[in-house]
N, C-alpha and C positions, 0 to 999 in steps of 0.2 A: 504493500500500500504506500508505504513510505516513498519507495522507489521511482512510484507510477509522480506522486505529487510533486517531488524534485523535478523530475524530467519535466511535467506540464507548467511549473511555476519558473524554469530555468529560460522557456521562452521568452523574448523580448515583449511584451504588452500591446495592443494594437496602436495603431499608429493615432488614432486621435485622442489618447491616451493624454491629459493634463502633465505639462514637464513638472518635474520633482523639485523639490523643495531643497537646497543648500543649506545644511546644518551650517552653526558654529564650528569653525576650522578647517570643514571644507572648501573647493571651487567648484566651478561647472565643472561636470565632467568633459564637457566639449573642449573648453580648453586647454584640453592635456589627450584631444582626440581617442575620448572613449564615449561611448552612445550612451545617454542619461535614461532612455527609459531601458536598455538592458539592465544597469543596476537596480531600476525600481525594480525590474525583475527578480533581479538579486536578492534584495529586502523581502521580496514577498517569501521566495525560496526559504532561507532562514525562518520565518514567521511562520510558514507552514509546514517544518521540522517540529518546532517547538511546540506548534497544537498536535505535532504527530507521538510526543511525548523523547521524542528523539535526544534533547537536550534542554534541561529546563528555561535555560536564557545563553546570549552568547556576545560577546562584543567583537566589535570588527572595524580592522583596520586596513584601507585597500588606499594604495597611495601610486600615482604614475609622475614618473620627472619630478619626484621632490616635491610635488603634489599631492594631498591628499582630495580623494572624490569619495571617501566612505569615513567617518569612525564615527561609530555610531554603537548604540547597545539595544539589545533586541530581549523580549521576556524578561526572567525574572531572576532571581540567586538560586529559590531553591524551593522545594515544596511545602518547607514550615514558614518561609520567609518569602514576600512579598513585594521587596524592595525592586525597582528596575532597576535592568543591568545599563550602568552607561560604562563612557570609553575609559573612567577612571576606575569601576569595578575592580579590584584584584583580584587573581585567579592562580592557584599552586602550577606553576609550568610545567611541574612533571620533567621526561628528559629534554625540554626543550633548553632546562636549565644545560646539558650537555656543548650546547653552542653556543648559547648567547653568555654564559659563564668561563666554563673551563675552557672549549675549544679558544675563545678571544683570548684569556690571560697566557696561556700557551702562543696565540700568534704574536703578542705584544713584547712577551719574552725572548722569541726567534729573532722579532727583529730588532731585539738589543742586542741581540749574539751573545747572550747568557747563556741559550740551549742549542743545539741543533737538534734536526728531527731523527738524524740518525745513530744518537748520544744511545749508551746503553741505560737501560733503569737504574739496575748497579750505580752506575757513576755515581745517581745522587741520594739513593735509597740501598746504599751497601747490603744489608740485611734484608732486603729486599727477594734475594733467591735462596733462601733458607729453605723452603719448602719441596724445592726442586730445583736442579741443579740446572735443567734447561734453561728457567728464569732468566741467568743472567746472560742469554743472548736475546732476551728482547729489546727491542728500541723503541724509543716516544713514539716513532713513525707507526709501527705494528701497532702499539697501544691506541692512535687518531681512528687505525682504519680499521681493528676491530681484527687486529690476523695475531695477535700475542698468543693464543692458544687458550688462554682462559676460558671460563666454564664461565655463561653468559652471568649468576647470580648464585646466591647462598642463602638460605633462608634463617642468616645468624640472629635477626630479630629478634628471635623465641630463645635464645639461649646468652647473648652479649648483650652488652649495648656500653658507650664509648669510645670516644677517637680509637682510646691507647689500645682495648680491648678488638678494636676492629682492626686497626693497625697490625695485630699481632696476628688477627688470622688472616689477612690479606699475607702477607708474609709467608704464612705455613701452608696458602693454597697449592698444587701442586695444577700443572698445567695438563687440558684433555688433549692437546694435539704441539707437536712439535712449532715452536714459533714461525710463521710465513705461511703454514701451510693449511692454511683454512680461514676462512674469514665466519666468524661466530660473532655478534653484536655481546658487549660483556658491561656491563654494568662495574665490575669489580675492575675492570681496566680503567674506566673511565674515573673511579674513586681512587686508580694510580695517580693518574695524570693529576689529579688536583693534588693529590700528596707531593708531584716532583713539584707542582709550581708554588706548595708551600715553602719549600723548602731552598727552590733557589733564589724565590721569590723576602725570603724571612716575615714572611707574615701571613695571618692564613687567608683563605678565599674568599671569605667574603669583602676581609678588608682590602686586600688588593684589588679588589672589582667596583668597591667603593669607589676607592678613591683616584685607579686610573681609568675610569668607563662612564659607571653611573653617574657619578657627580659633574665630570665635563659633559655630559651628553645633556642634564640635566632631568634625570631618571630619577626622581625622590621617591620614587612609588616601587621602585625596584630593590628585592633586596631578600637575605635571607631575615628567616627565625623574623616574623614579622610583628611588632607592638602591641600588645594585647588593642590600643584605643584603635587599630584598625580592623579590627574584627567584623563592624559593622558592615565595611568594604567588601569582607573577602567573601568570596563563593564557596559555600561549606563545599565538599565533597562526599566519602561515602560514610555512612554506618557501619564502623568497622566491628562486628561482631565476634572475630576471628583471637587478635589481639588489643588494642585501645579500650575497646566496648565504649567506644563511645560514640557521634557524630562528628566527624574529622573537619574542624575550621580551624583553619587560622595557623593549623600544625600540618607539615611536611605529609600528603599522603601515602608517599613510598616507604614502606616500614624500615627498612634500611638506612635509608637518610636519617627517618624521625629516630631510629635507636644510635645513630654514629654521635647523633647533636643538633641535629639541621643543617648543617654547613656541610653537604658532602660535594661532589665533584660530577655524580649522574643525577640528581635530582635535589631538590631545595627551595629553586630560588620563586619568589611571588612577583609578578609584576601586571601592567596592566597592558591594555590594547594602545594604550597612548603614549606609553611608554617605549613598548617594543616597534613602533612606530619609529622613531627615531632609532634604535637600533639597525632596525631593518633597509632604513633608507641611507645610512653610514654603509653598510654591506654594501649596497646597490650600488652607492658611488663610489667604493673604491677605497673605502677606510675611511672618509674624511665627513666632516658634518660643517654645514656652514651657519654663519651668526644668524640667530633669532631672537625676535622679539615679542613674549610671551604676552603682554598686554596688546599690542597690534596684532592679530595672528593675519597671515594672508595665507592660509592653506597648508604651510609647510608644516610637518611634523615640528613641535616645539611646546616641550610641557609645559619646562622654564626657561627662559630667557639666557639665550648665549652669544654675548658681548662681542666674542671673534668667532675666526675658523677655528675648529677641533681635528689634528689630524689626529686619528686615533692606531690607525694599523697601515702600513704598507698596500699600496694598490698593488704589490705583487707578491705579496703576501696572500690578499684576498681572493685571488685568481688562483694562485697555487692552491688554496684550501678548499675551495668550493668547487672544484674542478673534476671529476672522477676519475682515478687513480689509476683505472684499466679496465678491462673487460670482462675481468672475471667477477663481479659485484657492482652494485650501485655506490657502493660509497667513494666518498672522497676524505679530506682528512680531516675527522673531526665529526662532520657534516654528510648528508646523504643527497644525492639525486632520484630525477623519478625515473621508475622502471615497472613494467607491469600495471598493475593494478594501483597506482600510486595513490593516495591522499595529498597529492597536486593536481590528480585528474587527467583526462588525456590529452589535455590543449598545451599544458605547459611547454617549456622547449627543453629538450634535453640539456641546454646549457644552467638549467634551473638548479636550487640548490636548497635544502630545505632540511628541515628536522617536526616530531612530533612527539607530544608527550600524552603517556597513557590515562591525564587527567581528562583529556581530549580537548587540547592544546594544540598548535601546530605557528610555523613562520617559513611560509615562503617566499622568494626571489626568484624571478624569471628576470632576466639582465637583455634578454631579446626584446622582450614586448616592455621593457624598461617598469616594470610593475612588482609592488609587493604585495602580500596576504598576510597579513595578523589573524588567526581566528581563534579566540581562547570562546570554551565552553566546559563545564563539571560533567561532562557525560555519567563519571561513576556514582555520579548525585541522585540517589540514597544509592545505588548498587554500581558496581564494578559489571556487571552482569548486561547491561545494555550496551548492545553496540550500533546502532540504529544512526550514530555519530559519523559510520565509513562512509555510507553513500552522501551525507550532506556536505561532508571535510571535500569530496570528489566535486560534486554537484557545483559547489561556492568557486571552485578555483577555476570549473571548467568556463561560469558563468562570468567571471574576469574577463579570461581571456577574450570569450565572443564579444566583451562589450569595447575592446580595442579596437578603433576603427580601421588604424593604418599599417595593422600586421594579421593577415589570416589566421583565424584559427584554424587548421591543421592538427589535426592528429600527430601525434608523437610514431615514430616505428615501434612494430611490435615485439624487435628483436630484440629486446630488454629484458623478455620475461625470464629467459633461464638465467640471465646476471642476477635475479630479485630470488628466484628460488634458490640458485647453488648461492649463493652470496650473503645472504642474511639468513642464519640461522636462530630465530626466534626463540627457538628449544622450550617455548610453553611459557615464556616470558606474560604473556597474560592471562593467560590462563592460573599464574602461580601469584599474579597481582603487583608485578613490576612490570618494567616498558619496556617494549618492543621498541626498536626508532620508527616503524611504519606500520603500527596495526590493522592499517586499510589495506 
């Protein structure tokens, strides 16, 4: 059912259709050459997920040429709470925290020449291959693309909980396949990588993200382990009946994260649609963010007010990261591309570069059609059990792309799909209630 009302509301509106209304902080869409009643089309899409029970509310951010023509918030937080969702809403990113966190302070580090990508773990985590002697032939590089050999998650929740305590078993894990020769998506790699950037970094992750990201970008809304006085903000997530026993707001929904501290390296961080908006348009251009001003808005992502340019990362930095690494997988370093049955949908470009969190989160980049995608929603709100989120996450981006005037949408080739099956090995990652990078 669900299926059938994406497909009929993803159509453009008839043509005597009344033009749509320009929120605050948006422009026309025409002048950034995207057709304005496609995205009413869009809006409606969304609207009729959430009466399909698909997602209780959703915020959304669709920005072309440094341009925003969408951020807007659609239903509501949650089924006890009533509140509407707007673009300042916060919502648990789930692994999206993997890119817009760890993958950045990892590129920002490269291009100090602190690290390189093909530095052993050893080098800065000695004790690091205690558990297995192959260990110390893996490199940051493996650990970005997901080929280190580790065992995608552990379900040490029910038995640890602490940095030091997690530390110790990361450490003692022993590797399921020889390093290079497999590409398995690992949650426990990516809680490496935040370990090396504590460490050459001397500070842990969140404050390094603070203070070289968030705060230039002007990201207040971004951030781990969130203040209790924003509670009201955030979009609970599930009933965790399992371990918590409780209704999960405000607290980390990945058990793993919430037992490490909040602060891990695969999942943590809260942010909003308005926030990751200017994240996502720094991506876009190339690392860099230019001066805004938050009281005059003219369309541009800009939460708060930034006096000058921001360069944040290397424009060839950016390319090398977002780029896919070869053929045997979707991924790239850090980050994933579409392939198969993506949750970009099938319009995007192959050049596209994206991540998703199993809160049912997601941020893509298409650098062809010069467009990004914010689309944060609590799908596991009250249960993890709903996945009704895959065909709307598809629906929303395909519905982008049509509404580009001056680049076809075009189907993607199909020759992706066995880089999506041999490539990412999920291994039950949601099904066990941690994230997959692409559950669609």
């Amino acid at each position: 059912m669900l299926l059938l009302s994406l497909a009929a509301c993803a159509r453009p509106g008839p043509a005597q259709a009344p033009p749509p209304a320009v929120l605050p902080g948006e422009v026309d869409p025409a002048s950034v050459q995207m057709d304005p009643e496609a995205l009413v089309a869009l809006d409606s899409l969304i609207e009729a997920a959430i009466a399909d029970g698909a997602v209780p509310g959703a915020a959304l951010a669709v920005g072309r040429r440094g341009k925003l023509v969408r951020l807007r918030g659609y239903g509501v937080l949650g089924e006890d709470d009533a509140t509407p969702v707007d673009p300042s809403t916060i919502y648990d990113l789930a692994s999206v925290t993997k890119v817009v966190g760890t993958t950045t302070a990892v590129m920002m580090l490269l291009d100090e020449g602190r690290i390189d990508l093909d530095d052993r773990v050893v080098e800065f985590l000695p004790a690091w291959a205690e558990g297995d002697p192959r260990k110390a032939r893996v490199t940051l590089r493996q650990l970005l693309l997901h080929r280190s050999g580790l065992p995608p998650f552990r379900r040490w929740f029910f038995e640890i909980e602490g940095r030091d305590a997690y530390q110790d078993a990361i450490r003692g894990e022993p590797l399921e396949a020889d390093p290079g020769t497999r590409t398995a998506y690992s949650d426990i790699g990516v809680m490496t990588l935040a370990w090396v950037v504590e460490t050459v970094a001397g500070e842990r992750l969140d404050r390094f993200l603070e203070r070289r990201l968030f705060t230039p970008l002007g990201m207040a809304d971004t951030g781990f382990v969130p203040d209790a006085a924003l509670r009201p903000r955030i979009a609970p997530t599930e009933l965790d009946t399992l371990w918590r026993r409780e209704m999960v707001r405000g607290r980390v929904h990945d058990e793993n994260a919430d037992a490490y501290g909040g602060v891990a390296g695969h999942a943590g961080l809260f942010s909003t649609a308005r926030d990751l908006a200017v994240f996502a348009e720094m991506m876009r251009s190339g690392g860099a963010a230019p001066p805004c001003d938050a009281d005059r808005p003219a369309g541009e992502p800009c939460p708060r007010t930034r006096p000058g340019s921001q360069r944040l990362l290397e424009e060839a930095t950016v390319r090398g990261f977002t780029r896919r690494a070869d053929s045997t997988s979707s991924r790239a370093l850090g980050w994933d591309t579409p392939s198969g049955r993506s949750s970009a949908g099938d319009l995007f470009s192959a050049a596209s570069f994206g991540h998703t969190g199993f809160t049912g989160t997601s941020l893509w980049v298409d650098p062809e059609r010069e467009v990004f995608v914010v689309l944060l929603t609590n799908r596991v709100h009250p249960t993890r059990a709903n996945s009704r989120h895959v065909p709307l996450r598809r629906a929303v981006h395909d519905a982008v792309a049509r509404a580009v005037r001056d680049v076809p949408a075009v189907a993607r080739e199909s020759g992706d799909r066995a880089a999506t099956s041999g490539g990412l090995e999920s291994a039950g990652l949601e099904s066990a209630g941690l994230e997959s990078a692409d559950p669609a």
